[in-house]
N, C-alpha and C positions, 0 to 999 in steps of 0.2 A: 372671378367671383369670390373664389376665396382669399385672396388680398383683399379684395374691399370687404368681404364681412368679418374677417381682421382685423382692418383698420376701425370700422365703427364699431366692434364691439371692442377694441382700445379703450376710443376715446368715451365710450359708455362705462368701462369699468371706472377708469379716471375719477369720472366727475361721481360716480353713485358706492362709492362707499360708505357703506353704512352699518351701521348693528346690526345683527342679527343670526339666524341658522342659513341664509342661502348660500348653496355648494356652487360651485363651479367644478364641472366636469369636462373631464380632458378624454375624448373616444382615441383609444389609437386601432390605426389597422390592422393589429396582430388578436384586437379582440379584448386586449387590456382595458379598462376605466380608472381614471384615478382623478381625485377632487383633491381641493382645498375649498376655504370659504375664501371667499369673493373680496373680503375686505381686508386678506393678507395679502392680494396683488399690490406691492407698489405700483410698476410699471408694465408695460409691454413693449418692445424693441423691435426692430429687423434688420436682416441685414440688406447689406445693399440690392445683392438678388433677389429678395423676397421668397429666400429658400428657407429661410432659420425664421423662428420666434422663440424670442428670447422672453421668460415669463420673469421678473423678479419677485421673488415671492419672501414676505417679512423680512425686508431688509435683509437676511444673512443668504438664502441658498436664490441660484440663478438653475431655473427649468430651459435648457434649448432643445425646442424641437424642429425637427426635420417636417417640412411641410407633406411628404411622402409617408410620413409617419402619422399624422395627428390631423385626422380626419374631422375633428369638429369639436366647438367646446359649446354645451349647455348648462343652462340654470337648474337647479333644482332641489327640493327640500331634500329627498331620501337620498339614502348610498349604503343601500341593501346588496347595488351589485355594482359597488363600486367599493375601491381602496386606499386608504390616503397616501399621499406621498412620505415615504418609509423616514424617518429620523432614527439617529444612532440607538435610541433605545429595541427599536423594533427590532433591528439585530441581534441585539444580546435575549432576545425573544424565541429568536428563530432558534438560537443554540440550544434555551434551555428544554425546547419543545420536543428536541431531536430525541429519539428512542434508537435502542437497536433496528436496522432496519432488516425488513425482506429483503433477499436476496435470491438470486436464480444460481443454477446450479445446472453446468451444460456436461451434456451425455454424453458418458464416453461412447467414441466411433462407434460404427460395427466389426466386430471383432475378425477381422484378415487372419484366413488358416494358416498363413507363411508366417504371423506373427510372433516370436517367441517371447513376447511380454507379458500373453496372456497363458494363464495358470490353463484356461481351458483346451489349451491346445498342446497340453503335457499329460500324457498318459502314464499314470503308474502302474508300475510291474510287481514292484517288491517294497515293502514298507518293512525296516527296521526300529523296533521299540524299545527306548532309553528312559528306563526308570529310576531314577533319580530317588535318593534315600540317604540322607547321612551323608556319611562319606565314602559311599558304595554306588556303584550304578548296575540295574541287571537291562540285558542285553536280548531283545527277543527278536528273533526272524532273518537269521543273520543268512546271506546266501553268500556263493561263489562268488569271487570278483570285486569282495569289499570286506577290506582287511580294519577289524575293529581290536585297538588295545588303549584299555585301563589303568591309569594311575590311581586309586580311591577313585575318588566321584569325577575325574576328569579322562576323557574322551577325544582320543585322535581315532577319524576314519580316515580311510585311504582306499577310493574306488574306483574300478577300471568300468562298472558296470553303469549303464545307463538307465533312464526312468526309474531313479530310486528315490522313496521317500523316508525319511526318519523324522521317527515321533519323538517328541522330547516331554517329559511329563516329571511328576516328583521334585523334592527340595534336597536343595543341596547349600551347606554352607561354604563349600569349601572342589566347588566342581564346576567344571568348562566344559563345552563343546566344540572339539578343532576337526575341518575339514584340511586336510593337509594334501601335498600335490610331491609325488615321486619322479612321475615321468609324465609331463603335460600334455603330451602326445594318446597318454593312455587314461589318465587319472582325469584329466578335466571334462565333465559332463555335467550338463545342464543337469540339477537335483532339489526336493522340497523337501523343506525344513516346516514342520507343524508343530506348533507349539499346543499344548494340550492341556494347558494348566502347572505350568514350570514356575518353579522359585529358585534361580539359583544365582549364589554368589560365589564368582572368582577371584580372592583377594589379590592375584598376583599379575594381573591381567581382564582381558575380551571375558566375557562369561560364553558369547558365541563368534570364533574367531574363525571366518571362511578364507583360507588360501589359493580357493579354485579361482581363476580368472571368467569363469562361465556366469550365466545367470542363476541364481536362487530364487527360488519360489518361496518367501517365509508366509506362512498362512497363519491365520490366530481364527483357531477355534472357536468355536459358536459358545458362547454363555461360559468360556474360561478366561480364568484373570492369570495373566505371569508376569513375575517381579524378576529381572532383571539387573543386577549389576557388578560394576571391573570392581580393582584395587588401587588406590593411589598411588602405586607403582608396577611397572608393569616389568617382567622379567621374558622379554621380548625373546625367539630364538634370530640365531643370528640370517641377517640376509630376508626376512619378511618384517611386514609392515605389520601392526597392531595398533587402531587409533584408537578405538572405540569400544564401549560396552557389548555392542553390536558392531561384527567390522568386517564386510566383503572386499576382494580384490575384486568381485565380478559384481554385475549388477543385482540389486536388490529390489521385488520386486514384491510388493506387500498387497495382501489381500488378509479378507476373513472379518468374520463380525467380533470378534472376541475382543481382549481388553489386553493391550501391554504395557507394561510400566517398567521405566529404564530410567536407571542412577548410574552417574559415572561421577567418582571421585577422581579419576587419572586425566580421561582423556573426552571426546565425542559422546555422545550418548549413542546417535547412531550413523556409521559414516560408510559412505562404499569408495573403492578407487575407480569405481566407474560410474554410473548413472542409479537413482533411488524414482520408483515408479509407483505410487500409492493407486492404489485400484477405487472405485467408484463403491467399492462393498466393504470398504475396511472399516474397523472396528474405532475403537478408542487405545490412541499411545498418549501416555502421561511421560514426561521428560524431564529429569534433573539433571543437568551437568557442569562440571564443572567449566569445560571450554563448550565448542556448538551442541546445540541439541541436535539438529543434522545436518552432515558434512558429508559432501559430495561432489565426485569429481565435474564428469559431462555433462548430468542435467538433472533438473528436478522437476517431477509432474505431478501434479495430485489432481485425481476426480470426484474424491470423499474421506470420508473419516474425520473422527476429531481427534486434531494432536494439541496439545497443550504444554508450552516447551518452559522452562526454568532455566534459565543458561546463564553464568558466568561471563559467556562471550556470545556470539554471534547466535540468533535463532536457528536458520536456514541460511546453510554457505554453499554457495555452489562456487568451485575454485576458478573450472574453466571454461565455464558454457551458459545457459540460460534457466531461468526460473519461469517456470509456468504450472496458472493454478486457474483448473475449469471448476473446481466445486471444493466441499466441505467446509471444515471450521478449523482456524489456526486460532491459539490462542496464546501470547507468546510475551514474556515478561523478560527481559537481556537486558546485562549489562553494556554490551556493545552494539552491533545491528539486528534488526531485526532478520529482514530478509537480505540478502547480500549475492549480488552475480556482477563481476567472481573477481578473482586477486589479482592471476596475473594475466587473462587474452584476452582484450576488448575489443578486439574481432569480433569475439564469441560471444560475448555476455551479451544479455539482453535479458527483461522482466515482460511479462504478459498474464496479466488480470481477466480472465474473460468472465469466473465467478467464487463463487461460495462469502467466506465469512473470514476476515481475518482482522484480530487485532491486535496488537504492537504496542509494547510500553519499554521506552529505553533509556536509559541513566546516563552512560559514560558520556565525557565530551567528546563530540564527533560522532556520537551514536543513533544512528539514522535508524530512521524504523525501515524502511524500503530502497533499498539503493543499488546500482549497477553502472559499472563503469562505460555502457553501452545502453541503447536506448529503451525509455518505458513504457507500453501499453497497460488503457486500461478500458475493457469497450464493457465491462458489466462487472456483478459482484458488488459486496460493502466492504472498504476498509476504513478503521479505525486506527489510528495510530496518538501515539500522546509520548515526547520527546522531551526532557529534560535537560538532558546535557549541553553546557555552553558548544555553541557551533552546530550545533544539532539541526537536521531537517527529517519531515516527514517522509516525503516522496524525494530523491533524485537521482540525476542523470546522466554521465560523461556526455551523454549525447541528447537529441530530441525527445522529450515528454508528448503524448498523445493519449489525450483522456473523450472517449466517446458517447458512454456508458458508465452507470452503475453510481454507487455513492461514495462517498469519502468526507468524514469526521477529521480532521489532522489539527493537532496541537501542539505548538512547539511554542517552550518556553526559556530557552537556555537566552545568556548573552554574546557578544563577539567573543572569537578567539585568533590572533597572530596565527596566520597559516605560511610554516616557515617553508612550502614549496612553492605557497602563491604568491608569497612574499608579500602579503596583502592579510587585511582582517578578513575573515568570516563570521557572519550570521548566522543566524538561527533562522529555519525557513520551511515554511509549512510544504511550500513544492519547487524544487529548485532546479532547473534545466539549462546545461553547459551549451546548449546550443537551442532549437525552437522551442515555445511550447504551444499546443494545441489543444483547444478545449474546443469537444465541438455537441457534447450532450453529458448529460449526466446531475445528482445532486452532490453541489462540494460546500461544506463547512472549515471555515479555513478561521484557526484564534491563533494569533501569534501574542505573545506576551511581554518578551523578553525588551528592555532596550536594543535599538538598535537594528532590530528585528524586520524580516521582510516576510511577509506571509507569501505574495507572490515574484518568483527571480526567475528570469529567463537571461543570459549572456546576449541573445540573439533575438528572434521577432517572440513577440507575444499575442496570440492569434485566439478568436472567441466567439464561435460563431455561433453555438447555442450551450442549452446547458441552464440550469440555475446556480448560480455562485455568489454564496455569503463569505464577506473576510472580517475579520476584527484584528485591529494590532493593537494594543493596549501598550506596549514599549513607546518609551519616546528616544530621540537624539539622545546620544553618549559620546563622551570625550572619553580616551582611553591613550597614553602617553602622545598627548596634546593629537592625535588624530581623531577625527567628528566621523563617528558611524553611523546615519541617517536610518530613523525607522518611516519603512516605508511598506505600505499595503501592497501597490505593484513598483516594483524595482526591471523596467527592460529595455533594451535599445530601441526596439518601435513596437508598437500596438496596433490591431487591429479589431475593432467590434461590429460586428456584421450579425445577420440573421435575427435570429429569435431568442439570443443570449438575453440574460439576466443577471445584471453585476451588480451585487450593492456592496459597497465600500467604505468601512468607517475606521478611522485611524486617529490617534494622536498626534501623529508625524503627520509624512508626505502620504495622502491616499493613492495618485498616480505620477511616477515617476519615466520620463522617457528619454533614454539618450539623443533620440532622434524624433519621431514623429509621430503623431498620435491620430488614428483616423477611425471615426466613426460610422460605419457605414447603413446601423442597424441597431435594434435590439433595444433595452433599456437597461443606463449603466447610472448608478446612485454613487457618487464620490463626494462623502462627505467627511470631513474633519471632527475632533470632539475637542479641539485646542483650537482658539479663537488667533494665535500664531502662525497655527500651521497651515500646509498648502494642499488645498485638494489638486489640483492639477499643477506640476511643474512640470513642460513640454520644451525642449531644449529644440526642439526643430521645428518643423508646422505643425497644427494642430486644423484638420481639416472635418468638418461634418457633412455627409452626404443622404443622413437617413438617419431614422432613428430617433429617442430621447436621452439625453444627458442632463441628471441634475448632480450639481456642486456648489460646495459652499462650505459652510458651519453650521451643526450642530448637536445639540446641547445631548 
């Protein structure tokens, strides 16, 4: 029945072309409407099976649909609940509509009594008060077991005694805080450091340098602001590490509503040799540095707070482990990556987005806004990222990308760069995965600009089974000592579009590129060109449809 009402409503459009407002409306089964008027049909096609229809609509774009998709087409004046079929401008529509978006923001656990991460499951005994003044510091609450001496305004403790806290409070130009370790047998105990309204600068060095290997509790104070920073050179002792403005051997583990602000002219702004744990209560840290804003060994967690980084190099390093962020706000402006897991174990690395707010602006070439040499989650949260640097990408991945949830704004604008490990050019790329990528929910705004340029690059399959995704590549082909680096919207060895996905695609280049095979199983995918040259679909293996709508072509 629906081949024959098909076929004659074919050969009815055919011959009645005429002037006018009548729509033609396209129902598909996901619930979608979409017209044109009637009198831009050239043709209607099929294929052999009578699976596909093929709509040629004003000579430039070709509509195919899956007959499992596209339940019925009627006449009609209005299209109140209906939507046209999108042209390249409509995209540069969607960008400019886009706001900061809402974002969800997942709860930290419930709080496990064996847990030493949480501040609430550390009982203090004895609180030491360090007031800071000049270049003096007075010393109140001092007990047995913690050996405090004074340089002027600079502070080495050494403590055998457990659940201790010290308050740090007052200005100092010219004054440090050191936890130092005699015998780690005796000395090393878990301890909280409160800040209380601190101003202090150490020109020679950490302004708070911890040498305990245990956890610190650093809290910030309710309605206090401290200003925090090192020296451009640091007069290190021998045999300990000093990276940072802020610098633990042990874990750092941050709570408190209050406000901190950290300058490093030498080194980190804030770095542990072990793991950095942001609490779901933290306040505001403001970060200037000259190398990472925070640098950290094992892992990095955040549940809240807003940090806002300034960095010379990297935003967020994590050297050997993973990056994960359930909530707050990052706001992070770097010369080199933004967020980064990690240098040298890609074992270990791996990125995980579940929420909060993070945005990413990064200059150098090669300077990624989010990258891990291991693989990416992303099932909730907004990220915003905007790349400049030649070679530059948004999002990537030594290994599989998996996007399920949440939003993502990504722009990259750099051109290629000779990558002398890959032996090969690289691009600039809004999402870039060495091995799958999966899209399978979420909203993604993808503008790539640069010549050359790939907004989407998978090495491996490219998989899209739901989701809403806009791309724009505004780059075209470049020659670069006589090798042609193609700008392409998707750049992968096979594709797959299934479900309830939404792709619309507009490029000056290639809008879809496949090393291999291109199968459509579902969803509705828009691949159009804005160069009457260029190719919406170049499929180097099959190119199969089982479902769904695909429109491609040109235009304007």
């Amino acid at each position: 029945m629906r081949r024959l009402f098909l076929l004659s409503f074919a050969a009815f459009v055919l011959s009645s072309v005429t002037a006018g407002t009548d729509k033609l409306h396209f129902y598909q089964n996901d619930g979608v409407v979409r017209y044109c008027n009637y009198g831009a049909v050239d043709s209607i096609s099929f294929d052999q099976d009578y699976t596909l229809a093929l709509f040629r609509l004003g000579g430039e774009l070709t509509a195919s649909y899956h007959f499992s998709m596209l339940d019925s087409l009627t006449f009609g004046q209005s299209v109140s609940n209906a939507a046209t079929f999108p042209s390249a401008p409509d995209f540069n529509e969607a960008f400019q509509s886009t706001v900061t978006p809402e974002y969800n923001n997942v709860p930290e656990p419930p709080i496990d009594a064996d847990d030493n991460d949480y501040i609430e499951n550390y009982t203090v005994k004895n609180t030491i008060t360090f007031t800071y003044e000049g270049n003096s510091v007075t010393v109140a609450g001092l007990v047995d077991g913690v050996t405090v001496t004074t340089d002027g305004a600079h502070v080495r403790v050494v403590s055998t005694k457990a659940k201790m806290r010290y308050l740090l409070q007052g200005s100092t130009e010219n004054g440090s805080f050191k936890v130092a370790t005699e015998n780690p047998d005796l000395d090393e105990k878990r301890f909280c450091i409160t800040l209380n309204g601190l101003t202090m600068t150490n020109p020679n060095g950490a302004a708070i340098n911890i040498q305990t290997g245990k956890s610190v509790y650093l809290s910030l104070a309710k309605d206090k602001v401290n200003t925090l920073c090192d020296g451009d050179k640091y007069n290190t002792a021998p045999g300990e590490d000093e990276k940072g403005t802020i610098f633990s051997e042990g874990q750092l583990l941050i709570s408190g509503s209050g406000t901190l602000n950290v300058k490093s002219l030498g080194g980190h702004g804030i770095c542990s040799d072990d793991y950095i744990f942001l609490r779901a209560n933290t306040g505001t840290i403001n970060i200037t540095s000259k190398k990472d804003g925070l640098n950290t060994k094992d892992h990095f967690t955040m549940y809240g707070g807003t940090v806002n980084i300034n960095s010379q190099r990297d935003g967020i390093a994590v050297r050997e482990g993973p990056f994960r962020l359930y909530g707050g706000t990052l706001d992070m402006d770097c010369f080199d990556d933004g967020i980064v897991s990690d240098y040298t174990s890609p074992d270990t690395a791996s990125i995980f987005i579940a929420g909060g707010y993070t945005k990413i602006t990064t200059t150098d070439e090669k300077g990624h806004a989010v990258y891990t040499t291991g693989p990416l989650t992303m099932t909730g949260g907004a990220v915003s990222a905007d790349v400049a640097g030649n070679a530059s990408k948004c999002l990537i991945a030594g290994d599989s990308i998996l996007i399920s949830g949440g939003y993502a704004m990504l722009k990259a604008a750099g051109t290629p760069l000779y990558d002398k490990k890959e032996k090969d050019y690289a691009s600039a790329a809004c999402i870039r995965a060495k091995r799958d990528l999966t899209i399978s929910g979420g909203d993604l705004y993808l503008l790539c600009s640069g010549d050359g340029g790939k907004a989407i690059n998978s090495v491996s399959n490219t998989l899209i089974s739901g989701g809403n995704i806009t791309v724009i590549t505004q780059g075209r082909d470049c020659t670069i000592n006589d090798n042609t680096i193609r700008s392409r919207a998707v750049d992968t060895e096979d594709m797959t579009i299934s479900g309830n996905a939404v792709l619309k695609l507009s490029t000056a280049g290639t809008s879809i590129y496949t090393g291999n095979n291109l199968n459509i199983n579902g969803g509705s995918t828009y691949s159009l060109t804005t160069d009457r040259n260029a190719e919406s679909l170049n499929v180097k293996g099959a190119r199969q449809q089982t479902g769904g709508l695909i429109l491609f072509g040109y235009s304007e």
